[in-house]
C-alpha positions as CSV (number, residue, x, y, z in Angstrom):
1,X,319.1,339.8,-18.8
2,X,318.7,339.2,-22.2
3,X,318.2,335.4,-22.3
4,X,315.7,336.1,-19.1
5,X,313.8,338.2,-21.8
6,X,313.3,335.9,-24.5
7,X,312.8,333.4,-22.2
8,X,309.5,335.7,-20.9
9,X,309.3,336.6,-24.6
10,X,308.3,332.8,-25.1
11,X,306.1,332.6,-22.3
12,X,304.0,334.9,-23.4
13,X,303.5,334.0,-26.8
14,X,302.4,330.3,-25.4
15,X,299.9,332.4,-23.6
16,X,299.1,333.6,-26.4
17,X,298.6,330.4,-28.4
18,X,296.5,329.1,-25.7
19,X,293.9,332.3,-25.8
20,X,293.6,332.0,-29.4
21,X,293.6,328.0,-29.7
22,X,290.1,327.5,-27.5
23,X,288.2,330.2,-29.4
24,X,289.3,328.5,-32.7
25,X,287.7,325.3,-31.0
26,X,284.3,327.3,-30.3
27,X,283.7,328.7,-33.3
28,X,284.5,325.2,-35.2
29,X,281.8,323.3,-32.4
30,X,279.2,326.3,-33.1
31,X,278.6,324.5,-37.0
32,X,275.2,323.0,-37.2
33,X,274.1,324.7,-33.6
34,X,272.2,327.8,-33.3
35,X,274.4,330.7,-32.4
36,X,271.2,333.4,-32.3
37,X,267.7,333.8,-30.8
38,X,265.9,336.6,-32.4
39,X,262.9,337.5,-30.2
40,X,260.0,338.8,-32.3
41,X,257.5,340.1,-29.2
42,X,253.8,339.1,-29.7
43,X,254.4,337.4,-33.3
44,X,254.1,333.9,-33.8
45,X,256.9,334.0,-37.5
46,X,255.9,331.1,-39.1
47,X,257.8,331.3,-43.2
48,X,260.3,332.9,-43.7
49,X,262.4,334.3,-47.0
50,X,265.8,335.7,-47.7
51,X,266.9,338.6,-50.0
52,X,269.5,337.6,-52.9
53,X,272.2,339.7,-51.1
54,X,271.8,337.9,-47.4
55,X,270.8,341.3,-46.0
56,X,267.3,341.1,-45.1
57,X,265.2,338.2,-43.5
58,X,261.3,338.6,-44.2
59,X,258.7,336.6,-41.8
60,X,255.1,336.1,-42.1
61,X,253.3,335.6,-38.5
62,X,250.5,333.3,-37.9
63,X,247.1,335.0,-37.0
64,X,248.7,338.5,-37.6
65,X,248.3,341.1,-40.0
66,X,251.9,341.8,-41.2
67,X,255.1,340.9,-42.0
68,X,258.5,341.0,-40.5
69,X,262.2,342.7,-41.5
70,X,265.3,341.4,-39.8
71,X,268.4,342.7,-41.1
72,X,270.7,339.6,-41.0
73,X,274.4,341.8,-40.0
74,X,272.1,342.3,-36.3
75,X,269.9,340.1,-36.3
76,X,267.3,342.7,-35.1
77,X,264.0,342.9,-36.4
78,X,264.0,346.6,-38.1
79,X,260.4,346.5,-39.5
80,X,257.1,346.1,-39.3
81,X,254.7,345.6,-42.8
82,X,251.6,345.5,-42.8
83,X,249.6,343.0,-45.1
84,X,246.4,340.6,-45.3
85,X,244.7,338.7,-42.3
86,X,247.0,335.8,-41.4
87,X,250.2,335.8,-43.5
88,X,251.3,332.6,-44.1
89,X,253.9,332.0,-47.3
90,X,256.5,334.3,-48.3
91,X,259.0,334.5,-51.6
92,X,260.9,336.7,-52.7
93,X,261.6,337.7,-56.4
94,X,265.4,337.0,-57.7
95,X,266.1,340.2,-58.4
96,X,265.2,341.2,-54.5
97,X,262.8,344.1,-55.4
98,X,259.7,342.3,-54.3
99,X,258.3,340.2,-51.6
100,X,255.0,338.0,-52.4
101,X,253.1,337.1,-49.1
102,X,249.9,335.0,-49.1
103,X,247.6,336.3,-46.4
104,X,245.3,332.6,-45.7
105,X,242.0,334.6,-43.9
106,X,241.9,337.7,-46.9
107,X,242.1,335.0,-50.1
108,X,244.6,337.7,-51.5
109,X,248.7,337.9,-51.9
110,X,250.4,341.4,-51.0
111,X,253.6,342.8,-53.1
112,X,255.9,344.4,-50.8
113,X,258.5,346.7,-52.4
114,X,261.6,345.7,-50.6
115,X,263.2,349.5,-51.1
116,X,260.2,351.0,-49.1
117,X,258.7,348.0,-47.4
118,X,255.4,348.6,-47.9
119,X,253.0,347.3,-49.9
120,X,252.3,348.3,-53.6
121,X,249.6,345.5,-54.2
122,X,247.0,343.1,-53.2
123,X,245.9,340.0,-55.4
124,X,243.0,338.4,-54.9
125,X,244.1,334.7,-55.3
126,X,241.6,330.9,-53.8
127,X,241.1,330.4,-50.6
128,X,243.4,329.9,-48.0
129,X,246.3,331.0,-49.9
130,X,249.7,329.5,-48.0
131,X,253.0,328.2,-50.4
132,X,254.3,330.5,-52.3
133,X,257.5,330.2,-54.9
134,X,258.5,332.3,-57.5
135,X,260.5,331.2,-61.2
136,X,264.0,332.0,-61.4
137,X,263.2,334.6,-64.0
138,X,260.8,336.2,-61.9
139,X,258.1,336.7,-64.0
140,X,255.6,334.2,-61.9
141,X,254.7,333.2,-58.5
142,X,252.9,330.3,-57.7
143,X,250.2,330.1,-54.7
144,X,248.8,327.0,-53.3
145,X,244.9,327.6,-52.4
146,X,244.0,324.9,-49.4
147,X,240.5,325.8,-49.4
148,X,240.0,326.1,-53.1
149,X,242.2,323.4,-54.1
150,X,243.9,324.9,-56.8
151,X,247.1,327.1,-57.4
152,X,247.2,330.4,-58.7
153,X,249.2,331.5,-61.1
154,X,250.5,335.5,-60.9
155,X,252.1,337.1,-63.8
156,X,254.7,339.5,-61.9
157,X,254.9,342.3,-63.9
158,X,250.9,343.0,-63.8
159,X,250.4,341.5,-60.9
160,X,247.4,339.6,-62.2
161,X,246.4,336.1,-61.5
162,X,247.0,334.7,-65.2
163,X,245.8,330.6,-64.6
164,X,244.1,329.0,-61.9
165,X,245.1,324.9,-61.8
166,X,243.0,322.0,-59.7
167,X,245.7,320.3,-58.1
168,X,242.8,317.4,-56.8
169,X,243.8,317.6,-53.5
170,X,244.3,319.8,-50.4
171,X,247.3,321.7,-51.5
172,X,250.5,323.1,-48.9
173,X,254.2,323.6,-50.4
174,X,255.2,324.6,-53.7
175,X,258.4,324.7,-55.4
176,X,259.7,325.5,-58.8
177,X,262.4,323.7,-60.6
178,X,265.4,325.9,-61.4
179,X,264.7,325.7,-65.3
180,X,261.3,326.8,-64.5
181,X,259.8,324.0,-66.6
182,X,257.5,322.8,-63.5
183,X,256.4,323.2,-59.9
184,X,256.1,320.6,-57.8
185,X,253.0,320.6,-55.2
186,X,252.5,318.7,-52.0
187,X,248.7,317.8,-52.0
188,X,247.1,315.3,-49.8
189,X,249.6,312.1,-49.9
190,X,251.0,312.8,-53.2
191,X,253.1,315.8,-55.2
192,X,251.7,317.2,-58.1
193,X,253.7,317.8,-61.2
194,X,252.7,320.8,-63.0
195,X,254.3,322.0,-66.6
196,X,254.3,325.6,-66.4
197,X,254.4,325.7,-70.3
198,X,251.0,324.6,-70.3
199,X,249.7,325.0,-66.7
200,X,248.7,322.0,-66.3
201,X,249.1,318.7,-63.8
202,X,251.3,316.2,-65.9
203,X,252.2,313.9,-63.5
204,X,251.1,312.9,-59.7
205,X,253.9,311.0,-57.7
206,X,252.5,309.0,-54.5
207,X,254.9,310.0,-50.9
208,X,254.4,309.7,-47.6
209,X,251.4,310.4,-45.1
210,X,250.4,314.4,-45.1
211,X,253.1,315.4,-47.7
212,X,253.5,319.0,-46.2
213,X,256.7,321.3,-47.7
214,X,258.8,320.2,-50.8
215,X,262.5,322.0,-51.9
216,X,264.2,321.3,-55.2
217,X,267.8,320.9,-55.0
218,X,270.1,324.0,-57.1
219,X,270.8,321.6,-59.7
220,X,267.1,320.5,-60.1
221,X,267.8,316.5,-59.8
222,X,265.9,315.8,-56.8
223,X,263.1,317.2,-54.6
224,X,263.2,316.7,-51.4
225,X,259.5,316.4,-49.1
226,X,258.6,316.3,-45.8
227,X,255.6,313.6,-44.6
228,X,254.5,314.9,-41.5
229,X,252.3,311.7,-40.6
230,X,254.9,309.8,-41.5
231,X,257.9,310.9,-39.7
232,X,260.2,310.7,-43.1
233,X,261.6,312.6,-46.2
234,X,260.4,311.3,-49.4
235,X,263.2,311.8,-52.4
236,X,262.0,312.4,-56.3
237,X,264.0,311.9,-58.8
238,X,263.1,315.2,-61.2
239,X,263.7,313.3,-64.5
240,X,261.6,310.4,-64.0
241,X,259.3,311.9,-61.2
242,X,259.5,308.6,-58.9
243,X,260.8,308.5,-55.3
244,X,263.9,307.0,-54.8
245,X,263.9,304.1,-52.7
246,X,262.8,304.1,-49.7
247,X,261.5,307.2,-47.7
248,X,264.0,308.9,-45.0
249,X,263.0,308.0,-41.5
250,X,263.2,311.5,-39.4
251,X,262.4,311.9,-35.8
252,X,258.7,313.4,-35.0
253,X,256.3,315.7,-37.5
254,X,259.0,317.4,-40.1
255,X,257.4,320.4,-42.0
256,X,259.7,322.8,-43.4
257,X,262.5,322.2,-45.5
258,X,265.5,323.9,-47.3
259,X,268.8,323.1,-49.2
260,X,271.9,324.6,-49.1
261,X,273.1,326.6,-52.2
262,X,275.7,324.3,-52.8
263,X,272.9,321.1,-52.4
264,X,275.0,319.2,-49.7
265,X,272.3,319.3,-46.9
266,X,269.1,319.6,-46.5
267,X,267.9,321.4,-42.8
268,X,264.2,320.3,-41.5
269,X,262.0,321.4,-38.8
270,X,260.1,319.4,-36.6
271,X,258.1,320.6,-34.6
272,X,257.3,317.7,-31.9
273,X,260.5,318.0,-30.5
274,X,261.3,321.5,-31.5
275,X,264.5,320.8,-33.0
276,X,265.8,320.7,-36.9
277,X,266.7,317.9,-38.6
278,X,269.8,317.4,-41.0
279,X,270.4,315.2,-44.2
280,X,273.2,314.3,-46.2
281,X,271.8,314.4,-49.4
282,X,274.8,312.5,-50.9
283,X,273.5,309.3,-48.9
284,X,270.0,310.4,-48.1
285,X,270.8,310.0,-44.4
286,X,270.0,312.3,-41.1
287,X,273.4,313.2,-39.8
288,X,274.5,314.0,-36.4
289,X,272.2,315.4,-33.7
290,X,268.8,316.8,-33.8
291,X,269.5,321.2,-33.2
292,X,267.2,322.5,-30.1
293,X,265.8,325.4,-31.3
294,X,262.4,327.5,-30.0
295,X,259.1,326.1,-29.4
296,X,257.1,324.8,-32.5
297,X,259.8,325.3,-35.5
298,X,258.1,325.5,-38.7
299,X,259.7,327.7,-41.3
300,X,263.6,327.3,-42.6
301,X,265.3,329.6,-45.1
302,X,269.0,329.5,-45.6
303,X,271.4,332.5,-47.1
304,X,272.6,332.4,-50.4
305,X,276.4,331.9,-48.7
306,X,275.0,329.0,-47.1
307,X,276.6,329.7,-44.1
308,X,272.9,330.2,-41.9
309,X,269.9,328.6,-41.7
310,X,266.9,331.3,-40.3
311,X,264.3,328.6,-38.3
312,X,261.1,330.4,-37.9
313,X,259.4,329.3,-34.6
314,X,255.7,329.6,-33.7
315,X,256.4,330.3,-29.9
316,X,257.7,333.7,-30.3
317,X,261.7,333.5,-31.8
318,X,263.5,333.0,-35.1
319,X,266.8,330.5,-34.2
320,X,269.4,331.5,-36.3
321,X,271.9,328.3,-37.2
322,X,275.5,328.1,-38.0
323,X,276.0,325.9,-41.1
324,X,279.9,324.2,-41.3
325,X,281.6,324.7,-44.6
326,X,281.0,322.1,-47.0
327,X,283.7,320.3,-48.8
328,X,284.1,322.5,-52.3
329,X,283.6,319.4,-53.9
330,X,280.3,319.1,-56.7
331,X,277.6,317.1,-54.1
332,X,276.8,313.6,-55.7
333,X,273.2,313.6,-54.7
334,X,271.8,309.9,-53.2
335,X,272.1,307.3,-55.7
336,X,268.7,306.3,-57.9
């Protein structure tokens, strides 16, 4: 009897090892897929930006009046806030007390306290506010003004627009670099350098086609900007402010773009073929498939872990997206 029962005693335990060994399997072939659909009703999210802490996902929605709250542990949307007519950009302050939005019909950005979630101001700004990015000590924002063709510059804790800067051209995306020395700004076919010592354009670096979103790597060496007429990826080199080499071929219209925090990949939407793109920004190559997500991805923001990516769709949904574990190696970024 005894020998019968470790004999069953061993059966079971391979029984065991085969439940367990399959759902180890899944959760490794989930990486780089999405693993949620958020539905978000009538709303068509379009930007989206994450809290410092991961907790909280805030969405603007084209040709709406508000913004959205998704609490990332559910991935339910848990508010509604309302803002300015058509509330395009969105960035959040470091410290995660504030939200800027840029409302493109009013001219005007709204503060949202993030403790309340409502709005404690409204700045009028150019026209046709729509990037947004914020320095890393939080005491500016930075608004790209398509109609006006300038950026305004908000001094946070008045809540003032303290500089207004001709970009000379139409401009979209805006980001700052980590030192908060200077913003970069996609404008017609080129990026705009500006020094934010000065306020001023110092520098204009020729992409691709319709240069549309740009995203600075955590380390500040290169900026990475998607050409939608193109179909590519332009790379800058932040110290010289050239492109490096040749641009990055991508499938379709890419328009937003976002880097891990630990500046391995960089996740892009496109919206022709509703899927997000992935580069390896070691060797400045797309790798593996393109991700299905919803219809008409636009906005990408990923959590300070790194471990999702939060793809804002046009049609309806926000596609949440497992991101594998990078090697802990320091990323050597593509060679210049």
């Amino acid at each position: 009897m005894r020998y019968r029962a470790v004999a069953l005693l061993a059966v079971a335990f391979g029984a065991l090892a085969l439940i367990i060994a399959p759902h180890v399997g899944a959760t490794t072939a989930r990486a780089d897929s999405v693993v949620t659909t958020i539905p978000v009703g009538e709303y068509r999210p379009i930007d989206v930006a994450i809290t410092r802490d991961g907790a909280r996902a805030y969405v603007t929605n084209l040709n709406s009046a508000t913004v959205l709250v998704i609490d990332t542990a559910t991935n339910t949307v848990t508010g509604t806030i309302p803002v300015g007519s058509n509330s395009y950009g969105v960035a959040i302050t470091p410290d995660g007390t504030r939200a800027y939005v840029t409302n493109y019909n009013s001219a005007t950005v709204s503060v949202i306290d993030t403790a309340t979630n409502t709005v404690t101001g409204t700045i009028p700004v150019g026209g046709g506010p729509q990037g947004v990015a914020i320095t890393r000590d939080g005491t500016r924002a930075y608004v790209t003004n398509t109609a006006s063709l300038t950026v305004s510059v908000i001094d946070t804790a008045t809540n003032t627009v303290t500089g207004t800067i001709p970009v000379g051209g139409q401009p979209w995306g805006v980001d700052i670099a980590p030192d908060g020395t200077r913003a970069y700004v996609t404008a017609s076919n080129s990026v705009s350098v500006i020094d934010t010592a000065t306020n001023r354009v110092t520098s204009t670096i020729s992409v691709g086609n319709v240069p549309y979103d740009v995203a600075i790597t955590p380390d500040g060496a290169r900026a990475y900007v998607t050409n939608l007429d193109s179909s590519s990826v332009s790379v800058i080199d932040t110290a010289t402010n050239t492109v490096i080499g040749a641009a990055i071929p991508v499938a379709g219209r890419p328009y937003g773009v976002a880097i891990t925090p630990d500046g391995t990949r960089a996740y892009l939407t496109d919206q022709r073929s509703d899927t997000v793109s992935v580069i390896d920004t070691a060797t400045n190559t797309v790798i593996g498939a393109a991700i299905p997500v919803g219809g008409q991805p636009y906005g990408v923001a990923i959590t300070p872990d790194g471990t999702r990516a939060y793809v804002t769709n046009l049609e309806f949904t926000v596609s949440v997206i497992a991101i594998p574990k990078s090697n802990p190696k320091p990323p050597t970024f593509g060679s210049s």
